[in-house]
C-alpha positions in Angstrom: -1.9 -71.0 62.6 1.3 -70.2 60.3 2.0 -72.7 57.9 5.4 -74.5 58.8 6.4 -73.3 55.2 5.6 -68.9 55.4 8.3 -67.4 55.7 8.1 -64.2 58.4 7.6 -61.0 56.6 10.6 -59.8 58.7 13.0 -62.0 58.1 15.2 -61.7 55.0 14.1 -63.5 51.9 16.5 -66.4 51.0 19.4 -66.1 49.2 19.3 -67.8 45.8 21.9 -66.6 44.2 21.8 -64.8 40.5 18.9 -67.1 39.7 15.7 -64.9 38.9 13.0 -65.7 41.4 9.7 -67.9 40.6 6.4 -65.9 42.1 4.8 -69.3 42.2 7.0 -70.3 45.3 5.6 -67.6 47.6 2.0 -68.4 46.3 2.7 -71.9 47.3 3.8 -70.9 50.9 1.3 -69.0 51.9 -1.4 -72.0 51.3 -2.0 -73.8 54.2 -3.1 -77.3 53.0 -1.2 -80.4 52.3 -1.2 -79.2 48.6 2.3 -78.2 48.1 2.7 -76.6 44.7 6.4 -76.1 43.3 5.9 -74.9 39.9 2.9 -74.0 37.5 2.4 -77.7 36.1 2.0 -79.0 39.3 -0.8 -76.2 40.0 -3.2 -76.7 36.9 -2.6 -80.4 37.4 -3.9 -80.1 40.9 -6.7 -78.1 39.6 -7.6 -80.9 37.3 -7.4 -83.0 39.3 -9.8 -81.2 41.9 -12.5 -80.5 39.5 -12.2 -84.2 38.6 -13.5 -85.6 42.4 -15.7 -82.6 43.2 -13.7 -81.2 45.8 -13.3 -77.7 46.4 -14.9 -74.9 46.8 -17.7 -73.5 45.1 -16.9 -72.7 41.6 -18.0 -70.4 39.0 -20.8 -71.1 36.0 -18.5 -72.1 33.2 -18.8 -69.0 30.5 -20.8 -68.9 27.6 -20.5 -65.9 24.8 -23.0 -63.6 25.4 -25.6 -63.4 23.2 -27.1 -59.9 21.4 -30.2 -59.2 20.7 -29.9 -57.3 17.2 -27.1 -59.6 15.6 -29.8 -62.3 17.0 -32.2 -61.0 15.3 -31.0 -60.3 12.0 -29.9 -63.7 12.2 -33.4 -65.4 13.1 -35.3 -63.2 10.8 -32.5 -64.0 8.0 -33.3 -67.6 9.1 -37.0 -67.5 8.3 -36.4 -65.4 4.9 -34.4 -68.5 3.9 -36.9 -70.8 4.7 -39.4 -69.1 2.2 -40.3 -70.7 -0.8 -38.2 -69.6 -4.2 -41.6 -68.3 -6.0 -42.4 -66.1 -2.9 -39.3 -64.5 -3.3 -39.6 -64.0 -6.6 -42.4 -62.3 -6.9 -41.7 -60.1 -4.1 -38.7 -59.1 -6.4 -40.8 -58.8 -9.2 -43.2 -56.3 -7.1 -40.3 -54.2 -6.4 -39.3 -54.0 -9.9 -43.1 -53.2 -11.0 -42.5 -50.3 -8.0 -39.7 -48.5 -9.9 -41.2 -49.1 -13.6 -44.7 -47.1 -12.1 -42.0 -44.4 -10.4 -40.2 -43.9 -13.5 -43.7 -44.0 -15.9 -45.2 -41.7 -13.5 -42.0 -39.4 -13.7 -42.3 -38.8 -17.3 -45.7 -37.9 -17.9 -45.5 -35.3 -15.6 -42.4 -34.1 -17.5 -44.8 -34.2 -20.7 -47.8 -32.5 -18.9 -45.3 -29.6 -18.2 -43.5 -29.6 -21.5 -46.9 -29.7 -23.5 -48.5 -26.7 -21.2 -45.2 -24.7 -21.4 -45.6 -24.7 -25.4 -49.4 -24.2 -25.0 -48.8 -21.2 -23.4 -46.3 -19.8 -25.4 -48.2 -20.8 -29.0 -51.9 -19.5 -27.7 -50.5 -16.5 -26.2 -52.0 -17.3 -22.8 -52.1 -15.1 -19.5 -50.8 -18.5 -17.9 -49.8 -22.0 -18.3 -52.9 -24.3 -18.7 -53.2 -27.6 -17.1 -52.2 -30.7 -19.2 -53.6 -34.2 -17.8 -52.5 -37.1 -20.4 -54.6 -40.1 -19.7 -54.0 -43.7 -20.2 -51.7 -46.4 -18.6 -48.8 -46.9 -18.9 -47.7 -43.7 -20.8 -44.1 -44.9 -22.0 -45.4 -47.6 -23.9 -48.0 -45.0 -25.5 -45.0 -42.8 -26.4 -43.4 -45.6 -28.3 -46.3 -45.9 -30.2 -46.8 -42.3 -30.7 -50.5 -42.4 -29.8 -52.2 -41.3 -26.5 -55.4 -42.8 -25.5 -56.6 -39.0 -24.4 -54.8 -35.4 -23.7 -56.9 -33.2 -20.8 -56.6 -29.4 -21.4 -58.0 -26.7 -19.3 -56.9 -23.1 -19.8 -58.5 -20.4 -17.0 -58.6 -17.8 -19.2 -59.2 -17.7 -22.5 -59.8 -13.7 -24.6 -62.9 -13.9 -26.7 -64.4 -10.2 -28.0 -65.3 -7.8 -24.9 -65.5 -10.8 -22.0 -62.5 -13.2 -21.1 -64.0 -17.0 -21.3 -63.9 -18.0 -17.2 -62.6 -21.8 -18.6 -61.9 -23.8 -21.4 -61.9 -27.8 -21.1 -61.0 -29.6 -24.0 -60.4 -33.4 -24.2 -58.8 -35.0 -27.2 -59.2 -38.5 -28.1 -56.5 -40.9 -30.0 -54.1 -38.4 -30.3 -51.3 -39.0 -32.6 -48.1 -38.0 -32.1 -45.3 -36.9 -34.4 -42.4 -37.0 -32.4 -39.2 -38.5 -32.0 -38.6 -39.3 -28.1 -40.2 -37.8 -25.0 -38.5 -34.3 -25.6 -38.9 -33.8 -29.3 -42.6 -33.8 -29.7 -43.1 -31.6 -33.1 -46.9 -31.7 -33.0 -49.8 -33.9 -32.7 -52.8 -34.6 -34.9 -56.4 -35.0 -33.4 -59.1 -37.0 -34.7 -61.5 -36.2 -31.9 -62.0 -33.6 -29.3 -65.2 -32.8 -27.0 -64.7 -29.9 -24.5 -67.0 -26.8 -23.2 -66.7 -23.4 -22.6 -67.9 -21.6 -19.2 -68.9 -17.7 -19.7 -68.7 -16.9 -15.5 -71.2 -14.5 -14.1 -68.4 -13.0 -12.6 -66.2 -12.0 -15.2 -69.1 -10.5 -17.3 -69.6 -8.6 -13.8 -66.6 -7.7 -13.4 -65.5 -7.1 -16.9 -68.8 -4.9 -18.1 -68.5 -3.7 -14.5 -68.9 0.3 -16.1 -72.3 -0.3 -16.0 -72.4 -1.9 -12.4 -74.4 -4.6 -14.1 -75.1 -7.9 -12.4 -75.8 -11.0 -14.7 -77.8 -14.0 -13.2 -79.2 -16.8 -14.7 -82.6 -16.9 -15.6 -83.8 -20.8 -17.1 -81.9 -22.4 -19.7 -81.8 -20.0 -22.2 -82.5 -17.1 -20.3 -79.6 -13.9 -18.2 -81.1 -11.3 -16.4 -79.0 -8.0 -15.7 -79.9 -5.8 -12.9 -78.1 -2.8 -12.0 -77.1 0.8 -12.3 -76.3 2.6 -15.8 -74.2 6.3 -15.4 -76.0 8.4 -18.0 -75.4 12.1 -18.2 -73.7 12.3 -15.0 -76.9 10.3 -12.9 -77.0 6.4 -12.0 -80.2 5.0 -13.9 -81.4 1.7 -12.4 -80.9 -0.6 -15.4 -83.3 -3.9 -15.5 -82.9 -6.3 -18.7 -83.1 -9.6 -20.0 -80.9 -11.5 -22.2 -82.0 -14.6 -24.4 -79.2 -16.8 -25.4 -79.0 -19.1 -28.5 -76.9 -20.2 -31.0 -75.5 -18.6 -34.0 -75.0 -20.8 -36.4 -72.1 -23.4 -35.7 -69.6 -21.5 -34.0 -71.1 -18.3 -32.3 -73.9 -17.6 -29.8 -76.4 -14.7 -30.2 -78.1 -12.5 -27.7 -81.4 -10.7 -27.5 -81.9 -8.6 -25.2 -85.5 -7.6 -24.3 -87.3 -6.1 -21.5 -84.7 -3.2 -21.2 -85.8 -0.2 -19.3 -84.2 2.8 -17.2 -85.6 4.2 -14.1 -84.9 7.7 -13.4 -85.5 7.8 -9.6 -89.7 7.4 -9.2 -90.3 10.1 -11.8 -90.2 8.0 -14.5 -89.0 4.9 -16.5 -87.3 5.1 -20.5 -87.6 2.1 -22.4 -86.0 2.2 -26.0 -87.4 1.8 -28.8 -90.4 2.8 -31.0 -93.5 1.0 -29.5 -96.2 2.0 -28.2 -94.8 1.2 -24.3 -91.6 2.5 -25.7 -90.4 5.9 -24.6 -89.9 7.9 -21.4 -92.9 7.8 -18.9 -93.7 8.9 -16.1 -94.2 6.1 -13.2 -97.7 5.8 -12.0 -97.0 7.3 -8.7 -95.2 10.9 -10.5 -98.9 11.0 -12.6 -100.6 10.9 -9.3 -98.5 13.6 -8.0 -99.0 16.0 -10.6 -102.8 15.3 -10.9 -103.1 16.7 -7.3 -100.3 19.6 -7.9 -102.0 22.2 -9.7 -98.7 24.2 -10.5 -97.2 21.3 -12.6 -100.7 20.5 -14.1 -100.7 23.8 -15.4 -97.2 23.8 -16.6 -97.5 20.6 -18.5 -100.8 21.5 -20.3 -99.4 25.1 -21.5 -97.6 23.3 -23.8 -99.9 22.6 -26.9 -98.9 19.2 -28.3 -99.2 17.7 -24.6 -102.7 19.4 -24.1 -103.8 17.6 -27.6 -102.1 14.2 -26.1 -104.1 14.4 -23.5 -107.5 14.8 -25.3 -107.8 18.7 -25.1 -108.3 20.8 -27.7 -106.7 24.4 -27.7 -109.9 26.2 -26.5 -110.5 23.2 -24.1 -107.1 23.8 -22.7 -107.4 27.4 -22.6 -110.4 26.9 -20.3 -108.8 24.7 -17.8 -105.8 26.6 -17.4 -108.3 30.0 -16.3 -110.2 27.9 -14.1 -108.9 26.3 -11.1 -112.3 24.5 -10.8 -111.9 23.0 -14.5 -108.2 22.4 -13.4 -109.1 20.3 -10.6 -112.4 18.6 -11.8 -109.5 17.6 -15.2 -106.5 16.6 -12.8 -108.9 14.9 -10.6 -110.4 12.7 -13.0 -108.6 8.8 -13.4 -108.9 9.5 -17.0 -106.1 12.2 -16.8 -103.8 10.3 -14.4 -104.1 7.3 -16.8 -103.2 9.8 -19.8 -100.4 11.5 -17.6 -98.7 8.0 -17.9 -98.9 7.2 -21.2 -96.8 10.5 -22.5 -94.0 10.1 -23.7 -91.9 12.7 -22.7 -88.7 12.2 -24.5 -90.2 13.8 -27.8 -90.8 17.1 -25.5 -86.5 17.1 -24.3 -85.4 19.7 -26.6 -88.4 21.9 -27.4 -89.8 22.6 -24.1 -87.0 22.0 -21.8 -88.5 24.4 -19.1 -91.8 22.5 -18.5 -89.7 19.0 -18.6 -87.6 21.3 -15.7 -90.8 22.2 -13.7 -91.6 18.0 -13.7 -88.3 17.4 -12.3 -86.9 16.1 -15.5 -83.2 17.3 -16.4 -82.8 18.3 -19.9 -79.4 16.9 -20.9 -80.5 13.8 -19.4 -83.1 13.3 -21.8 -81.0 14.6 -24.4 -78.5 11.9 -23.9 -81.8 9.1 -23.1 -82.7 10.2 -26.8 -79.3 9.0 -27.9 -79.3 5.9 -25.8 -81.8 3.5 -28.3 -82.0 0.4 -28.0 -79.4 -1.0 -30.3 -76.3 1.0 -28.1 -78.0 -0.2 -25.2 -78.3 -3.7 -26.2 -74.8 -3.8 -27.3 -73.7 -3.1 -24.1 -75.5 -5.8 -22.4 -74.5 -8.1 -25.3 -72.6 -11.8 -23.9 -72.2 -13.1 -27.9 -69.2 -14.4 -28.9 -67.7 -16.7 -31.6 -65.4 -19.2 -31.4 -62.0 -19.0 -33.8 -61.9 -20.8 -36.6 -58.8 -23.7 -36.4 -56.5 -23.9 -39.3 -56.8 -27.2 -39.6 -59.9 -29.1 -39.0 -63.1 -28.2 -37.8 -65.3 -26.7 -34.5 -68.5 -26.4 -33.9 -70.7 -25.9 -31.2 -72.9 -28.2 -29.8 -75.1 -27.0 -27.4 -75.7 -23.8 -25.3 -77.3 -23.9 -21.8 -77.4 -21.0 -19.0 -76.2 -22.7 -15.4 -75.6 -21.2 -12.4 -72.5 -20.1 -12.5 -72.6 -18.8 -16.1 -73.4 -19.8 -19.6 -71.8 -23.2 -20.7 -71.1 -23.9 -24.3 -70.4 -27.7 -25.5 -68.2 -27.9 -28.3 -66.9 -30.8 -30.5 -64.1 -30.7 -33.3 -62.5 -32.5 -35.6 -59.2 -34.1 -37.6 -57.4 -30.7 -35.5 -53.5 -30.0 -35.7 -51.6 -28.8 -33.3 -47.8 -27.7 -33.7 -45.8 -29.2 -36.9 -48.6 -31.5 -37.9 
């Protein structure tokens, strides 16, 4: 049904003149109720009036603002921050500042662990930078007062005679500073310090290692060294034992004992002048030359072994015409037993054939000869003293053989370091 009112799309639009034309008026036409509409007041009042009665059509949900979640939020959790009580807040506050005071505490006592290491090193003359732990809580307040409750040192390496010390821990108590702020610390003054020294195994291997000389311990007080010694061109097996004590207040003694060199299974040298002392041939070389008549005969040729042995010249004489004196003599326990007890290192330069024909070199038991026992107990020897401070006093308080090595306690005191 056209409205009485729509004007035909065909026909021409009216003529109003120069006026400029409302939009509104076409709106209006094309409605086809009884609502006639004839400028934009009259529309919104007809709208009013609409919504008023509940005529209509179905109309929208009026609009709200929308609502975001992370504004709302921020808002609701602001919401319950406010509603917290003022001493909760303030001590949340006061954690945070406790937070930063720790930080900053923290901060400069590793800044004095380094700066105290660096000089260490540089003072001691040190293969590297020890490792400085200051102890106590909080450390600013304890610089103010120029006194540290304790000062941790460890230095890895430490030169002391022929052996490098593995460690050196040192702890000193109630240090007191003289400084002037963190970074101008001129030296420090130390009533008290307790520490210990650790002598490893495994640098007196490795640093006596020309011997290929193993050092275990043994007890408490006890080292045993096993290994190979080069003399005269030819690797003796080396067996000793070390007793460790202490010398006096600042150094440690050794004794070595039980020291002997095995030439193969010919026979074994212990230095020294004992009766046991000597070069002798093993029980199994005696046996072989009791039943080798060739080397029987060699060694009693020579006069001063034939007397040794019990044998006078003419006694001697007989044996060595006979073969059946020779064996009834080698065969006997008696001679085997005397075989063993020779020591042959008093035959090395005057009958260097015979010691041949036994299978003994000559220059090695010309060079045995030299080897007593004091050269070879310096070279197995782990003493050591510790340096005297210039200031103060160290002592040694107790030596005890571990596992790992030999552990020296130590205690000193009223010690300098630096300007003090």
């Amino acid at each position: 049904m056209r409205s009485p009112h729509r004007t035909d799309q065909h026909e021409p639009a009216p003529d109003h003149g120069d006026a400029p034309r409302n939009p509104y008026d076409e709106l209006a036409a094309l409605d086809d109720g009884p609502l006639e509409v004839t400028s934009l007041e009259d529309f919104f009042d007809a709208d009013t009036a609409e919504r008023a009665t509940g005529e209509g059509d179905e109309r929208e949900p009026e609009w709200t603002p929308p609502v975001h979640r992370r504004g709302g939020r921020r808002r609701r959790g602001r919401g319950r921050l406010s509603g917290l009580p003022l001493v909760v807040k303030a001590v949340a506050g006061v954690a945070v500042l406790a937070s930063f005071v720790v930080l900053a505490d923290r901060w400069a006592v590793l800044y004095a662990e380094h700066r105290a290491a660096d000089a260490l090193e540089d003072r001691l003359d040190l293969a590297a930078a020890p490792e400085v732990e200051i102890g106590g809580f909080p450390f600013l307040t304890q610089l103010v007062d120029k006194r540290l409750d304790s000062v941790r040192v460890t230095v890895p390496d430490v030169a002391a005679d022929r052996v490098s010390l593995a460690k050196v821990s040192a702890t000193a108590h109630d240090v007191r500073l003289d400084a002037e702020g963190l970074t101008s610390v001129r030296g420090a003054r130390v009533p008290r310090l307790d520490g210990d020294v650790l002598l490893s195994f495994a640098d007196l291997n490795r640093e006596l290692g020309a011997s290929q000389v193993t050092f275990t311990g043994e007890g408490r007080d006890r080292v045993r060294a096993r290994g190979t010694l080069p003399v005269a061109g030819r690797d003796l097996r080396l067996r000793a034992e070390a007793t460790i004590q202490r010398d006096g207040e600042r150094g440690i003694a050794t004794r070595i004992g039980g020291m002997r060199l095995d030439i193969g299974d010919l026979a074994t040298y212990r230095p020294g002048t004992g009766p046991s002392d000597g070069l002798h041939l093993t029980p199994g070389a005696a046996a072989d030359l009791a039943r080798e008549t060739r080397r029987a005969k060699a060694l009693l040729s020579v006069p001063a072994i034939a007397k040794r042995l019990g044998l006078s010249d003419a006694a001697a004489r007989a044996v060595l015409g006979d073969d059946g004196e020779l064996a009834a003599l080698t065969g006997s326990p008696r001679f085997a037993r005397e075989a063993r007890n020779l020591n042959l290192i008093d035959l090395a330069l005057d009958n260097p054939a015979v010691l041949r024909d036994l299978g003994l070199d000559p220059d090695l038991l010309d060079a045995l000869s030299r080897l007593t026992r004091p050269v070879l107990a310096d070279r197995l020897s782990l003493s050591f003293e510790l340096p005297e401070p210039e200031h103060g006093s160290m002592r040694l308080r107790d030596v005890r053989v571990e596992k790992d090595g030999i552990r020296v306690r130590l205690t000193g005191s009223q010690l300098a370091v630096g300007g003090s």
